[in-house]
N, C-alpha and C positions, 0 to 999 in steps of 0.2 A: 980677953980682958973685957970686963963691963963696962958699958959706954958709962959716959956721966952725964946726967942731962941737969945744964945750963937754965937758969932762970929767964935770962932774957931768949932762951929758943922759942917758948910758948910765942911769947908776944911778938918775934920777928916772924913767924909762920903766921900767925894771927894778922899783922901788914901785910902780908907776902899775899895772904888770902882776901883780903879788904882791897889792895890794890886792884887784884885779880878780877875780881866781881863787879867792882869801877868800870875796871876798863870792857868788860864782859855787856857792860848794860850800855856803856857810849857805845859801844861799837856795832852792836846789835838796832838801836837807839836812831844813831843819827839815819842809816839808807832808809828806816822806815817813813823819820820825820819829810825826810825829802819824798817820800812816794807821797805821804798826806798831801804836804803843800803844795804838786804839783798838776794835785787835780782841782786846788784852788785857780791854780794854773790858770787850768783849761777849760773852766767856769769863765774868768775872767775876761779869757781872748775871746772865745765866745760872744760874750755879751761886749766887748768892746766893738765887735763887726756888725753886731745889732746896729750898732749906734748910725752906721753909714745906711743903712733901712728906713730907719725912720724911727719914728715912738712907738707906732703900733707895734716892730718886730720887739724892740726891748719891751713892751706890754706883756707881749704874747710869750718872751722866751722863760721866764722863770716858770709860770704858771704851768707850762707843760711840762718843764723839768720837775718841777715840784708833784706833781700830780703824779707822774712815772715813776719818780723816786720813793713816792708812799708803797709802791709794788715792790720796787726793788729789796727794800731796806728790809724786808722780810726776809728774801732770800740771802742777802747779803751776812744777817744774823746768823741764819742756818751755815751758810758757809764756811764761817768765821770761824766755827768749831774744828777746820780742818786742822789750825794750827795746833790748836790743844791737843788733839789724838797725834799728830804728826810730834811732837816734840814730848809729847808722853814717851810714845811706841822711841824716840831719837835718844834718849834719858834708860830704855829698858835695853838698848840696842834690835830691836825689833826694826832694821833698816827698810826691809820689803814692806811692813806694813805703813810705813809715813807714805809711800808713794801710791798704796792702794787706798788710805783715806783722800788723798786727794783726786783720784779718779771717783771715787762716791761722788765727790763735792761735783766734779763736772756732771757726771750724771745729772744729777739735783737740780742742777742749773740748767741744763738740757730742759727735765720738766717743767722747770717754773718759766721756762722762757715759752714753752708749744700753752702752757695755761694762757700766758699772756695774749699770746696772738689768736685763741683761740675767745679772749674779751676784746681783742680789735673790733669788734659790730659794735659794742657799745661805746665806744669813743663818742662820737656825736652826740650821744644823750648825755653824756656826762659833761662833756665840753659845755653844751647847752643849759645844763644844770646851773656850771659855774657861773651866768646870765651875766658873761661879759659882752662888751658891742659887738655887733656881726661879723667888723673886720678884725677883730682879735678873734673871737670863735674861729675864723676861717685858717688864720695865721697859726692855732694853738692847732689843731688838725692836719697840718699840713707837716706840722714838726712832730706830733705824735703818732702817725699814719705809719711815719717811718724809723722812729727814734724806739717804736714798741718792738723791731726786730735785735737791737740791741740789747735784750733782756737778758738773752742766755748765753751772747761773747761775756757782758760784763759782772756776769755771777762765777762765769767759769775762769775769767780772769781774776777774780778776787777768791776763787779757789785756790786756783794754783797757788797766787800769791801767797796765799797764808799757808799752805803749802812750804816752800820757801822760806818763809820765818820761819815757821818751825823747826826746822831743820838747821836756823840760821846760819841763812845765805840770802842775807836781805837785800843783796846788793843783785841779786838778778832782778827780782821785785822793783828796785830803783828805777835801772836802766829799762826794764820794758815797759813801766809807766811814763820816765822820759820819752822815750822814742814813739811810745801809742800818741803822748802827748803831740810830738812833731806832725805825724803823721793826720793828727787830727786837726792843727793850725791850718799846714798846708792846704789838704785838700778841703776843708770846711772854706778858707778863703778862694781856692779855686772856683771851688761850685755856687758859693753864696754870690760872687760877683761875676761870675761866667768869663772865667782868666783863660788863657790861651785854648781858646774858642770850643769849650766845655759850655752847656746850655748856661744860664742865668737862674738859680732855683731858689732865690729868695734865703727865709727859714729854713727851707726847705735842705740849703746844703748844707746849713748846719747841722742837723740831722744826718744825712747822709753821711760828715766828715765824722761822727759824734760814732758812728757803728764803724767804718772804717779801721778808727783807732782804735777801737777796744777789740774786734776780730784780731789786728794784727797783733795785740797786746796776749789774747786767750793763746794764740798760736805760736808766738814766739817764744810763751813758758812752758807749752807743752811740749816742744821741740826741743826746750832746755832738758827738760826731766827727762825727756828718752834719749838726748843727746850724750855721745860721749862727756865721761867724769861723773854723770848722775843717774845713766842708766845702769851702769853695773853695778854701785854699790846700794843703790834705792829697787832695781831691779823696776824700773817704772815702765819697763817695755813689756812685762810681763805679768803686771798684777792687773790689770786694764780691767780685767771682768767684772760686772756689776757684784756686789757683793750683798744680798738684806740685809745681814747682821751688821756690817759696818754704815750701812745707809740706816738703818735705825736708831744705831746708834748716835749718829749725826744729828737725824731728826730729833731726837730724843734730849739731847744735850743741848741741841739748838737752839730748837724750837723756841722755849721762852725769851732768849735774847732777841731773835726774831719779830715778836709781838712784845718785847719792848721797845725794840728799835719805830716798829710801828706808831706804838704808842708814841713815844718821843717827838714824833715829825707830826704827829697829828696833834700832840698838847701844845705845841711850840709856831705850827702853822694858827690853830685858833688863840695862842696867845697873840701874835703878832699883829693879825688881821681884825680880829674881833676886838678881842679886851683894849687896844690899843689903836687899830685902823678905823675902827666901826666908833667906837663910845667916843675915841678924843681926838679924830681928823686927821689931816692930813700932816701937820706940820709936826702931831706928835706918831704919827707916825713914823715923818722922814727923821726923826732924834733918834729911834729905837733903828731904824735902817743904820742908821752911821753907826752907833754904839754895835749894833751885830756887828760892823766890818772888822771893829777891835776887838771883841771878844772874838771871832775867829783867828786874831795872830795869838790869841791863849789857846785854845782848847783844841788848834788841830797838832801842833806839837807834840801839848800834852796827852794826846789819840794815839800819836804815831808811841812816844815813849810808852804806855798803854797797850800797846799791840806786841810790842817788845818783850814788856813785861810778862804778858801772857806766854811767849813762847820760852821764858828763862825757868820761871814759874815751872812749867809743865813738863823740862825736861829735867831740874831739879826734881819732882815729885815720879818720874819717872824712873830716875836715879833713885830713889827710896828714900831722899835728902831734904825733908821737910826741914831742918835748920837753914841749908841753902838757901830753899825756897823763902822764908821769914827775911833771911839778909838781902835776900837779890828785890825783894820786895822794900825793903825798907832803902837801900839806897836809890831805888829808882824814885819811889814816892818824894821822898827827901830831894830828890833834881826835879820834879814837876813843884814840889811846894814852892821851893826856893825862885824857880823861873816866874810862878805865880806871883809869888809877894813883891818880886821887883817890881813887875808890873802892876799891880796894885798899889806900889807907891808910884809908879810915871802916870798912870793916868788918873789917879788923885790929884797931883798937882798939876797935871798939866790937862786939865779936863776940860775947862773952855777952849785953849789952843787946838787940842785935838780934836774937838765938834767944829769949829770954824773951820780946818782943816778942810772940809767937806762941805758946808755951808754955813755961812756968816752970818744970816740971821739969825737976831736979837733971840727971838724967842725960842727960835729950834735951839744956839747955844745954850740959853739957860735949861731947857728941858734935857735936853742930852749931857749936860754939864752932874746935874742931878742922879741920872741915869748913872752915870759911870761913875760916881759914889758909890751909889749898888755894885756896880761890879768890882769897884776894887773893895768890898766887904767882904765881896762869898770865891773871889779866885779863890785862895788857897784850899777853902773849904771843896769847890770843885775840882782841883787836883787830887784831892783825897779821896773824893766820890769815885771819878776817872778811876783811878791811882788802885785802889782794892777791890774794887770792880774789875779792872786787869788783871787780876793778881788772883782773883776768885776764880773768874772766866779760865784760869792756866792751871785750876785744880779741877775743873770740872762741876763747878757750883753756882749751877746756873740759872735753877727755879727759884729760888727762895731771893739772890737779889734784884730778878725780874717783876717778880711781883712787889717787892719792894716801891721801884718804879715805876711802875704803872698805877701802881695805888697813890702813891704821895705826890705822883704830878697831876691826878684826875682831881685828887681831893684837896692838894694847896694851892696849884698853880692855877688852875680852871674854879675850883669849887671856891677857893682861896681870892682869886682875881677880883670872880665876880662880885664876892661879898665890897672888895674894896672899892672896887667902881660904883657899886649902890651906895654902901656907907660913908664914905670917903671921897665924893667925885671932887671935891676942891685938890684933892691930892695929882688929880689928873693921870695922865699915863706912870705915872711914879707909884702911882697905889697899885699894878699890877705888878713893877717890878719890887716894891718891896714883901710880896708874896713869892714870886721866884727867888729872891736873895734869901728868904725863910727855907724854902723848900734844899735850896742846894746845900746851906749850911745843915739842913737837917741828915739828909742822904748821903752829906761824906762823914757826920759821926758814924752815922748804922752800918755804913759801909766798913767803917774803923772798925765798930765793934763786931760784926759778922767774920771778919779775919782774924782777930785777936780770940773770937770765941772759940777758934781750931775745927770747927765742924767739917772743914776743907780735909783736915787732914784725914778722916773716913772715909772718904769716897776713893773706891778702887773703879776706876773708869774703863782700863784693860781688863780687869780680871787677871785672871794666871792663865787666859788659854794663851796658848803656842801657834805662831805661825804653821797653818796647815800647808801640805805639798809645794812646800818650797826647797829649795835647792838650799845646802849649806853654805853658799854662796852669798847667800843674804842675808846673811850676817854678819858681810866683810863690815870691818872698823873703816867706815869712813873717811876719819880724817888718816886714814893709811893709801885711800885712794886721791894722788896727787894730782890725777886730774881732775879732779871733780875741783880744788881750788885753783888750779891753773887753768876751768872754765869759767869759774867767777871770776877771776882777776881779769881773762880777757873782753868776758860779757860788759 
């Protein structure tokens, strides 16, 4: 007998599937958001143990963080690519290859960490350069002497991790950023105050606790991946061998996000410093300080949903499911919009209470009160930036919106600033920020329209080659292998 098909089946399989992809992007969503925040974490305990050091050590700890992270953030971009070939190849069922991009990424990280320490001699000329007072020089030196060994755990830990997403199984990701986190509390307070009769090393153990956590963090994902439940079906014990084709490929896709990520920390350190430290002192400085601390409860969130995104993205397109892709993109954007516009209206209204918050003077509130005007105009606009930049990144389209950024923060935010600090100085540190509130509103349309133009959907990132000399084995279905989630549910 011929079936009969029902009017309302469309649209109940159409909820059945709308439901599906909801709950697809929380779930994926939230272990990311918490790996983001919790190396807010472990910035924060850090610098709160500075506090018992003195001023010099909080002088000194950003400044060497910030300078080491101008290296890092390069490789960190390159690495990032793991997740988009891992949940390509997870989307294609190519199960062997998601575990051998992420052995590339370690590699990578390996080299970018032996470059590193192989620019350890110039530490002191550079430190020197920064012509802070002697006893901060000495302090910044003594945290980067040793904090430069932790280049290639914390590249290869943000390899695997992305890794991991991809494959989503964010929640291993979670817990060994928790635990690095622990790991780095404990013994950074051990060695910075010399606890149960450990020498006394100043900076110095925060640094040490600072590599600590991130080795135990590289090791404990790589143990995951060859450990029972994700060694068999990922074969991650056996793809181990360098590969150039997939390391170029890496580079190759990377790369640009890499050198913008650079970009980013270098437009954003001479916004801070310069356009606003250097032209309009100290007090508008500390407004744009407090104003950062809130714009970071936006934007590392909407990073972690971002990261998510990429890896839903990539195995939709991997699946050959470019409509997917479009829907999994639109409701996740649609949950960083919405998270943005709240919050664009709480710190609209409540933008004197939340500068006082943190300091009560007259004049920093008014300046900060102003300031976050500006930001509650361009959140939504930078969830969208975020947001298709994610979304691009999990097709593999990754030159064209790098250069994007690099060009419109060199040329609005910097080129843009300065104009308004010449032309405009009565506007004060507000005339820089209303050249960043231009720029972000400008870069989450382009970003809109670089996604909506489909140019994403051309790019074949795999190819059609085939797993070479691999066992049929490796291309057991995953989620048929029950331990691989009865390893995440007990990680």
């Amino acid at each position: 007998m011929m079936s009969v098909h029902r009017p309302d089946d469309t649209a109940a399989s159409t909820g059945d599937t709308r439901r599906e992809e909801i709950r697809s992007v929380v779930t994926l969503s939230v272990p990311i958001v918490i790996t983001m925040c919790s190396r807010v974490v472990m910035d924060v305990s850090d610098f709160t143990m500075m506090k018992w050091l003195g001023p010099d050590a909080q002088a000194a700890l950003l400044p060497g963080q910030v300078m080491l992270w101008c290296y890092i953030v390069l490789g960190i971009g390159i690495v990032s690519m793991v997740s988009t070939f891992a949940s390509q190849c997870l989307g294609r069922k190519r199960y062997a290859d998601c575990s051998a991009y992420a052995w590339q990424g370690v590699y990578l990280s390996l080299l970018f960490g032996l470059l590193g320490l192989a620019l350890r001699p110039s530490l002191p000329a550079v430190v020197a350069w920064m012509g802070h007072e002697p006893q901060i020089q000495q302090l910044e030196l003594a945290y980067l002497n040793i904090a430069v060994f932790a280049i290639a755990p914390t590249l290869a830990a943000a390899a695997l991790s992305h890794f991991f997403n991809g494959i989503h199984r964010p929640r291993v990701t979670m817990w060994s950023a928790i635990e690095g986190n622990v790991v780095n509390a404990v013994l950074s307070l051990v060695l910075i105050f010399g606890l149960a009769g450990c020498p006394k090393l100043g900076i110095a153990g925060a640094a040490w606790g600072t590599l600590a956590g991130t080795v135990y963090r590289t090791l404990r994902l790589a143990i995951t991946m060859c450990g029972r439940g994700y060694a068999e079906p990922y074969a991650g014990r056996r793809t181990w061998r360098p590969d150039r084709v997939k390391i170029a490929g890496v580079l190759r896709v990377g790369a640009p996000s890499g050198i913008q990520l650079v970009s980013d920390v270098i437009v954003w350190t001479v916004f801070i410093n310069i356009l606003v430290g250097k032209y309009f002192g100290t007090v508008h400085l500390i407004a744009t300080n407090v104003v950062w601390q809130y714009l970071r409860i936006s934007f590392m969130p909407c990073l972690g949903i971002g990261f998510a995104l990429t890896a839903l993205v990539g195995r939709a397109i991997g699946e050959s499911d470019c409509a997917r892709a479009v829907r999994l993109a639109r409701i996740a954007i649609a949950g960083m919009a919405l998270y943005m516009a709240v919050l664009s209206v709480i710190y609209f209204v409540g933008r004197h209470s939340f500068v006082a918050l943190f300091n009560g003077d007259p004049q920093i509130v008014r300046i900060g009160a102003s300031v976050l005007i500006c930001a509650s105009i361009f959140q939504v606009f930078d969830a969208m930036g975020m947001g298709y930049n994610s979304a691009l990144r999990g097709a593999g389209d990754t030159l064209w919106p790098s250069v994007v950024f690099v060009v419109t923060h060199w040329v609005i935010v910097i080129g843009g600033g300065f104009a308004m600090v010449h032309l405009f100085p009565e506007l004060g540190s507000l005339g820089p920020w209303i050249a960043a509130t231009v720029l972000i509103i400008l870069v989450g349309w382009v970003m809109w329209w670089r996604w909506h133009a489909r140019k994403w959907m051309t790019i074949d990132l795999l190819g059609q080659e085939e797993d070479a000399g691999l066992a049929p084995g490796d291309r057991a279905e995953p989620a048929l292998a029950g331990s691989a989630a009865a390893s995440e549910a007990s990680s």
